[in-house]
C-alpha positions as CSV (number, residue, x, y, z in Angstrom):
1,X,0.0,0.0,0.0
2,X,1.0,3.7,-0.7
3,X,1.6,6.0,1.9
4,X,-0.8,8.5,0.8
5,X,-4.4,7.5,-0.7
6,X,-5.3,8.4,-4.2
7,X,-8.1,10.1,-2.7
8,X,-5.5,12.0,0.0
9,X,-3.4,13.0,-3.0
10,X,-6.4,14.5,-5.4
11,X,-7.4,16.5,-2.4
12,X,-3.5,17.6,-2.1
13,X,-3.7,18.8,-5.4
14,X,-6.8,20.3,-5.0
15,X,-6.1,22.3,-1.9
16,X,-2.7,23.8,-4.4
17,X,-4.7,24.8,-7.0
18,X,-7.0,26.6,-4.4
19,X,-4.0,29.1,-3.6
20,X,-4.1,30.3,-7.2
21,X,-6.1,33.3,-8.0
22,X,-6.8,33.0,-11.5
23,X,-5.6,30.5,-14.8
24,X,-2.9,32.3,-15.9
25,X,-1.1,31.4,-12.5
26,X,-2.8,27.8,-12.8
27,X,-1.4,27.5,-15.9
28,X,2.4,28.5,-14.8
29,X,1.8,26.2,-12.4
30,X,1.2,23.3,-14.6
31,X,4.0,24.0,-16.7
32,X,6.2,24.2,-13.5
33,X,5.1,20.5,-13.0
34,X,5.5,19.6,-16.2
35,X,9.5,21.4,-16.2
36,X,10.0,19.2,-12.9
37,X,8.8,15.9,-14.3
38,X,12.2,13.9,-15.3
39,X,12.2,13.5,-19.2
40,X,11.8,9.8,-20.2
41,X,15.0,8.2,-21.8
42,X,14.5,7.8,-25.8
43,X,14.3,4.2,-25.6
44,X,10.6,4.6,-24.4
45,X,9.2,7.0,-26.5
46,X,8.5,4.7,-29.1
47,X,4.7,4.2,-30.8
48,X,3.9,1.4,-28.2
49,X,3.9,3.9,-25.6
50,X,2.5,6.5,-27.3
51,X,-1.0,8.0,-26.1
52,X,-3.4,7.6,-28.8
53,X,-6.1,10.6,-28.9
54,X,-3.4,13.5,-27.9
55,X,-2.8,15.9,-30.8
56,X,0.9,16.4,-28.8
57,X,2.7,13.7,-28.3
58,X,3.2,12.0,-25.0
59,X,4.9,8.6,-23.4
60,X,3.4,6.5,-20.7
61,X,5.2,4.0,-19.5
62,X,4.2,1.4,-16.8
63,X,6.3,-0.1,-13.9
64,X,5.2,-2.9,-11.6
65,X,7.0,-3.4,-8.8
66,X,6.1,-4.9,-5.3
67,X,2.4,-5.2,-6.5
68,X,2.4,-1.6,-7.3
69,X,1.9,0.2,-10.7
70,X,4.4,3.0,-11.3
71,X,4.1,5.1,-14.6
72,X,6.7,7.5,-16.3
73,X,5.3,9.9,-18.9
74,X,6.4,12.6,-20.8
75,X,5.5,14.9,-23.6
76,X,6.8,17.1,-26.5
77,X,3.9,19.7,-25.3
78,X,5.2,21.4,-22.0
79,X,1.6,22.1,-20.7
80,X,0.8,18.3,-21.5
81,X,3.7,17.1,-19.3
82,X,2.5,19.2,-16.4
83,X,-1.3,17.5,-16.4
84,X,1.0,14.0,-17.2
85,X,2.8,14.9,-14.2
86,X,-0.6,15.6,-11.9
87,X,-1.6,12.2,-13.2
88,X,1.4,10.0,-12.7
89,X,1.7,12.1,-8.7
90,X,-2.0,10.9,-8.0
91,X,-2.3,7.1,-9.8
92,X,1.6,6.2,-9.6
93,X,2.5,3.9,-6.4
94,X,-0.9,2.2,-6.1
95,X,-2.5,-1.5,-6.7
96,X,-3.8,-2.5,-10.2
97,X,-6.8,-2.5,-8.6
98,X,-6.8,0.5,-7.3
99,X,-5.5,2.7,-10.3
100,X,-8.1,1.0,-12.3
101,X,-11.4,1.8,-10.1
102,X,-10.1,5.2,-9.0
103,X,-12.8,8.1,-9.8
104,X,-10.6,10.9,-10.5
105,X,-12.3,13.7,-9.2
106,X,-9.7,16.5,-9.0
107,X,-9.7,17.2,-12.7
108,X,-13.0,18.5,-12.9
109,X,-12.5,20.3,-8.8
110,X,-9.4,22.3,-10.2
111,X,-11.5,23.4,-13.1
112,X,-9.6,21.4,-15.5
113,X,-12.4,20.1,-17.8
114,X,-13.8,24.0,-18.4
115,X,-10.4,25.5,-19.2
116,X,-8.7,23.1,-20.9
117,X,-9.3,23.5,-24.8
118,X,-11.6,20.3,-26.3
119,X,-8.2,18.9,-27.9
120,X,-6.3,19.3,-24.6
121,X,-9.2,17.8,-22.3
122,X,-9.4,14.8,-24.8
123,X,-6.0,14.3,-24.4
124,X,-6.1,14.1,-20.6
125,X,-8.8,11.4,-20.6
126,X,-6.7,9.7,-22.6
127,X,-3.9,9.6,-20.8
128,X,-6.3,8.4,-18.0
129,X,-8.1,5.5,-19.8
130,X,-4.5,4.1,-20.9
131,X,-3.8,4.4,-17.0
132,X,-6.9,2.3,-16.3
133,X,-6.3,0.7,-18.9
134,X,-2.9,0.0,-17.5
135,X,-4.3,-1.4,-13.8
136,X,-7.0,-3.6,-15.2
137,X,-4.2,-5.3,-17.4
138,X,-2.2,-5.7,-14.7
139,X,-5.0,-7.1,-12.3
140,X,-5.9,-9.7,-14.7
141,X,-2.3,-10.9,-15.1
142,X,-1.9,-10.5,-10.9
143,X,-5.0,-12.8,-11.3
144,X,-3.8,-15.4,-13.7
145,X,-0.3,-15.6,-11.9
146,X,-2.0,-16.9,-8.9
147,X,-4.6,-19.5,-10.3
148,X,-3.3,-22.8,-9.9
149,X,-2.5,-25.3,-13.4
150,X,-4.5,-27.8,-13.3
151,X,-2.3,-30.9,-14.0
């Protein structure tokens, strides 16, 4: 288990973008993340990990490890790799299970879906089906690793 919730962490995030008066500072803030978020090494940005449905482009990679998923992501748009970035901070760390039922609430709470241009918001729930995606693959293979072969 994570230290911190996914529920904990959207309300983190939440509670940050609270302390911004308007977009314009929102949106510095995003890129900030996105500047902070470690670029992925070439050898992952390939078309298998690309995001299908974003007009930039941008990586998601998925680590499991311990029973937990862990992503990587990056983009060639710098505002992209910030909202990445939010996604990776609140789903990375967690269970298959957990990643994959997760109601991700804080989009819509930091205003998100109304700001975001249409191409830019389908681009985020993009990245967050391939995430689901991403845990309900990894459940079912957690799930068939454990069923016992009949001999």
């Amino acid at each position: 288990m994570s230290s911190s919730s996914i529920h904990q962490i959207q309300q983190e995030i939440i509670e940050e973008f609270e302390l911004f008066e308007d977009w314009t500072d929102r949106y510095e803030y995003i890129i900030d993340l996105g500047k902070k978020l470690p670029p992925l090494a070439e050898q992952y940005k390939t078309e298998e990990n690309l995001i299908k449905g974003c007009l930039s482009k941008v990586w998601l990679v998925p680590r499991f490890e311990d029973r937990l998923l862990y992503f990587d992501a990056d983009s060639d748009a710098v505002i992209v790799k910030g909202l990445a970035s939010l996604l990776v901070r609140v789903l990375s760390g967690h269970t298959p299970e957990e990643i994959a039922s997760a109601d991700l609430y804080f989009i819509e709470r930091i205003g998100m879906t109304s700001h975001l241009a249409q191409t830019r918001s389908n681009g985020l729930l993009s990245m967050v089906k391939q995430m689901k995606f991403y845990g309900l693959a990894y459940q079912a293979r957690q799930h068939s690793d454990n069923q016992e072969i009949p001999s």
